[in-house]
N, C-alpha and C positions, 0 to 999 in steps of 0.2 A: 816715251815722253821725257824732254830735261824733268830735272828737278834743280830749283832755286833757290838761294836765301832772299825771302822779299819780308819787310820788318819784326824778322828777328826769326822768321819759323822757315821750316822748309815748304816748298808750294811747285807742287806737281801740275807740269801744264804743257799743252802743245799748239802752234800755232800752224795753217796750214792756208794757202792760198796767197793773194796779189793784190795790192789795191787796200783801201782804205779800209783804217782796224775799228774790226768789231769784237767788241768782249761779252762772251755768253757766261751767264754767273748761275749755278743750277741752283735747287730749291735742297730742303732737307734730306739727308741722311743717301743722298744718289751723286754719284760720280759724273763729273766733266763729263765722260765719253759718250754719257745718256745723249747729248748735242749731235754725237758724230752720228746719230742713226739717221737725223733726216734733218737737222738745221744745216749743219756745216757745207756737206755738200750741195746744198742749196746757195748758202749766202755765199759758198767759195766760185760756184758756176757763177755768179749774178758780180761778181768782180771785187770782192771782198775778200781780207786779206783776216782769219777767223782767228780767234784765240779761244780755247775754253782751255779748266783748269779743275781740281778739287779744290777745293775749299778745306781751311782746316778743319779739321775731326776727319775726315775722308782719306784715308791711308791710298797712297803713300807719302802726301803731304803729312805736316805734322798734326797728331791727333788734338793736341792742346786740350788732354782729359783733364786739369784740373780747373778746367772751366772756358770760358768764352763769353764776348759780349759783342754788338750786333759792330759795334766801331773798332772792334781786332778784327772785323771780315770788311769792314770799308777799307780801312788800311791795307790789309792784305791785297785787295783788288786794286787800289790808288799804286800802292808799289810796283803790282805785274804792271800797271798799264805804263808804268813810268820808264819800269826796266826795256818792254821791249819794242815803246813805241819810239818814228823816227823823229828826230830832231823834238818839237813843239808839238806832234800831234795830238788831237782830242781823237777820242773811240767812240763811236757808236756803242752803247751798253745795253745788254738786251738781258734783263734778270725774269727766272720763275720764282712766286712763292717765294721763301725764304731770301732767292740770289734777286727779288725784287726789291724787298726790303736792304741791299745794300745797295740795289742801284738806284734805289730812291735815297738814300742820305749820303751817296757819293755824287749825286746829281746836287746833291743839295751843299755839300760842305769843299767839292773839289772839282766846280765846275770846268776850272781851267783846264780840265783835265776829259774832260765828256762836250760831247757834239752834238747827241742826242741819246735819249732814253727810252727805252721801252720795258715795258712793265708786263710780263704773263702773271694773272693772278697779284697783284697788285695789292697794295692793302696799308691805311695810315692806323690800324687799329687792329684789333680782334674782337667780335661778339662774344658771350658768354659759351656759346657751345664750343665755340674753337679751344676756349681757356681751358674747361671742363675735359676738351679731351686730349691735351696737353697732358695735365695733368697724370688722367689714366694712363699715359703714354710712358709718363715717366715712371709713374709706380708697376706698371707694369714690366718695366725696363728692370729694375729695382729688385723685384722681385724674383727676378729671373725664369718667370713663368716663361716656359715655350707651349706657345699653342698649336693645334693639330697644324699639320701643314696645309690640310686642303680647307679647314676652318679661316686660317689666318691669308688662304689665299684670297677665300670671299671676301673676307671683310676687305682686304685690300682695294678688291675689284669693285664692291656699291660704293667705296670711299673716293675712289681714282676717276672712275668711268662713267662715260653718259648711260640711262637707262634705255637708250638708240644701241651701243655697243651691246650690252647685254642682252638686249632681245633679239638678236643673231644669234644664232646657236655654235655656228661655228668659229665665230668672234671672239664669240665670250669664252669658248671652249680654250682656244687659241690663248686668249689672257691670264686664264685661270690655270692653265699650264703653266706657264711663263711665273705668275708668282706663288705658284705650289713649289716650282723647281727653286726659285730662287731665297725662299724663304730660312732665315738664319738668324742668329742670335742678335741683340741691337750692340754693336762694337761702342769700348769705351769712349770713342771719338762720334759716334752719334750721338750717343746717351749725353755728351758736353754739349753738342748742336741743340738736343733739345731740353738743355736747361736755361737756355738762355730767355731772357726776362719779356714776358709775352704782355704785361701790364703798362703798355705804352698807347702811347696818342698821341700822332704826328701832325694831325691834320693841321694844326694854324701854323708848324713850323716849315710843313711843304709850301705853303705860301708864299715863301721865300724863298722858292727854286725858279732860275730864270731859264734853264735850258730847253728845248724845246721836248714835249714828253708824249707819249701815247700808253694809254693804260688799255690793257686788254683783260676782257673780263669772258668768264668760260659758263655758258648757261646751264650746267646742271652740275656747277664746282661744290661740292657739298666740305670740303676744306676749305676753300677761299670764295665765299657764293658771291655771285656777280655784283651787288650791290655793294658790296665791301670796294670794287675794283670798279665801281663808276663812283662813288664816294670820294676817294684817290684823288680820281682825274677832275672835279671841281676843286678839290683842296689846289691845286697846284693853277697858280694862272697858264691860261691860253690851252691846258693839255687837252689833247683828244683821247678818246675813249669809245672804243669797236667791245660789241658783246659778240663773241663767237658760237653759232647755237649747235646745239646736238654734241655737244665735249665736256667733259668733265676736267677734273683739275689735270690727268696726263691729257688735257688737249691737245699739246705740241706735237705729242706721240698719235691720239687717236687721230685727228683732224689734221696731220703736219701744212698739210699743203695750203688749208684756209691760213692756218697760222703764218707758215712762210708768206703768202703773199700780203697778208698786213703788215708784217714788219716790214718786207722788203719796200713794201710803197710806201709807209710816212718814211724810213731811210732816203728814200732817193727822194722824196717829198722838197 
């Protein structure tokens, strides 16, 4: 993948495909290439022309550990779209979680810049338990407590996945694998992603987004519960808003193909 100077930091990114740019923005503490497992090759077959990227904190972009705020990752993303799109073009912007939250105030602040938006897990706010376990996230970063590997896979897994996924045996077996192996310390460029400032409330200023939006919300999201991500889509005039059932917050991953075809049809919409 290049790696770029886009406002002022290095930003790791690749783009692949033909046809009209789509920019995938990922959510917390997870790498661009999370897109390459089952977005990209979809929106690239479907005549799109795909960009994903790290985010700063996400090595090998720059980590920017002595902090971060949600408008050094709108920037970041306004710059890639700026660097390598052609002449005037806007990007269809498709953000998770976290990379929702910058494509909702780059929808908002750089429209001339976006075509359309879409929203996985969406969200103008946080409820008290998200804050709360922010929080623990962070002190437990802090801490530098490492927990059992096949403890900290669960907890991943009730946190990430539908209660549909888990009661497969061989699903959940499959998942639990996947974050037993991959489990590892939180890197000083996480630990800056999740200190950033969770005591916001956007909803009256989305109302002042004119681009056309779709907020997708995941019915057993126990990070971003659906209601947060239909709440969203009335903040914002005209947006539509699909609840995806039986997926949890990696919906993208458990459910791709429900996902893929919501995006791709308000896209071609």
């Amino acid at each position: 993948m290049p790696i770029a100077t886009v406002n002022g930091i290095s930003l790791n990114y690749q783009v692949k495909g033909s046809g009209d740019l789509v920019v995938l923005i990922m959510g917390t503490g997870s790498p661009g290439r999370v897109w390459d497992l089952h977005q990209v090759p979809e929106f690239v077959k479907a005549g799109y022309r795909v960009c994903y990227f790290d985010n700063r904190g996400i090595a090998p972009s720059s980590e920017s550990t002595q902090g971060m705020k949600i408008d050094d990752l709108v920037a970041d993303t306004a710059g890639l779209i700026e660097l390598i799109r052609e002449g005037d073009e806007k990007a269809y912007v498709v953000g998770t979680s976290m990379g929702s939250r910058v494509a909702q105030e780059l929808a908002l602040t750089r429209p001339e810049l976006v075509r359309k938006a879409v929203f996985l897990a969406g969200h103008a706010r946080l409820d008290e338990f998200q804050k709360t376990l922010g929080e623990g996230e962070r002190e437990l970063a802090d801490a530098k407590t490492a927990l059992p590997p096949k403890y900290a896979a669960a907890i991943t897994a009730v946190m990430n996945l539908s209660p549909t996924t888990l009661a497969d045996s061989r699903s959940a077996r499959d998942w639990l694998d996947l974050f037993e192996f991959s489990t590892a310390p939180t890197s000083p460029g996480v630990r800056a992603q999740l200190g950033m400032d969770e005591n916001f409330d956007r909803g009256a200023a989305y109302g002042k987004i004119s681009v056309p939006c779709l907020s997708v919300g995941f019915e057993h999201d126990r990070m971003i519960p659906p209601y947060l991500s239909a709440e969203l889509a009335k903040a914002i005039p005209d947006a539509q808003y699909v609840e995806i059932p039986d997926v949890g917050h990696f919906g993208y991953l458990e459910r791709p193909e429900a996902i893929n075809s919501a995006v791709l049809e308000f896209l071609r919409s």
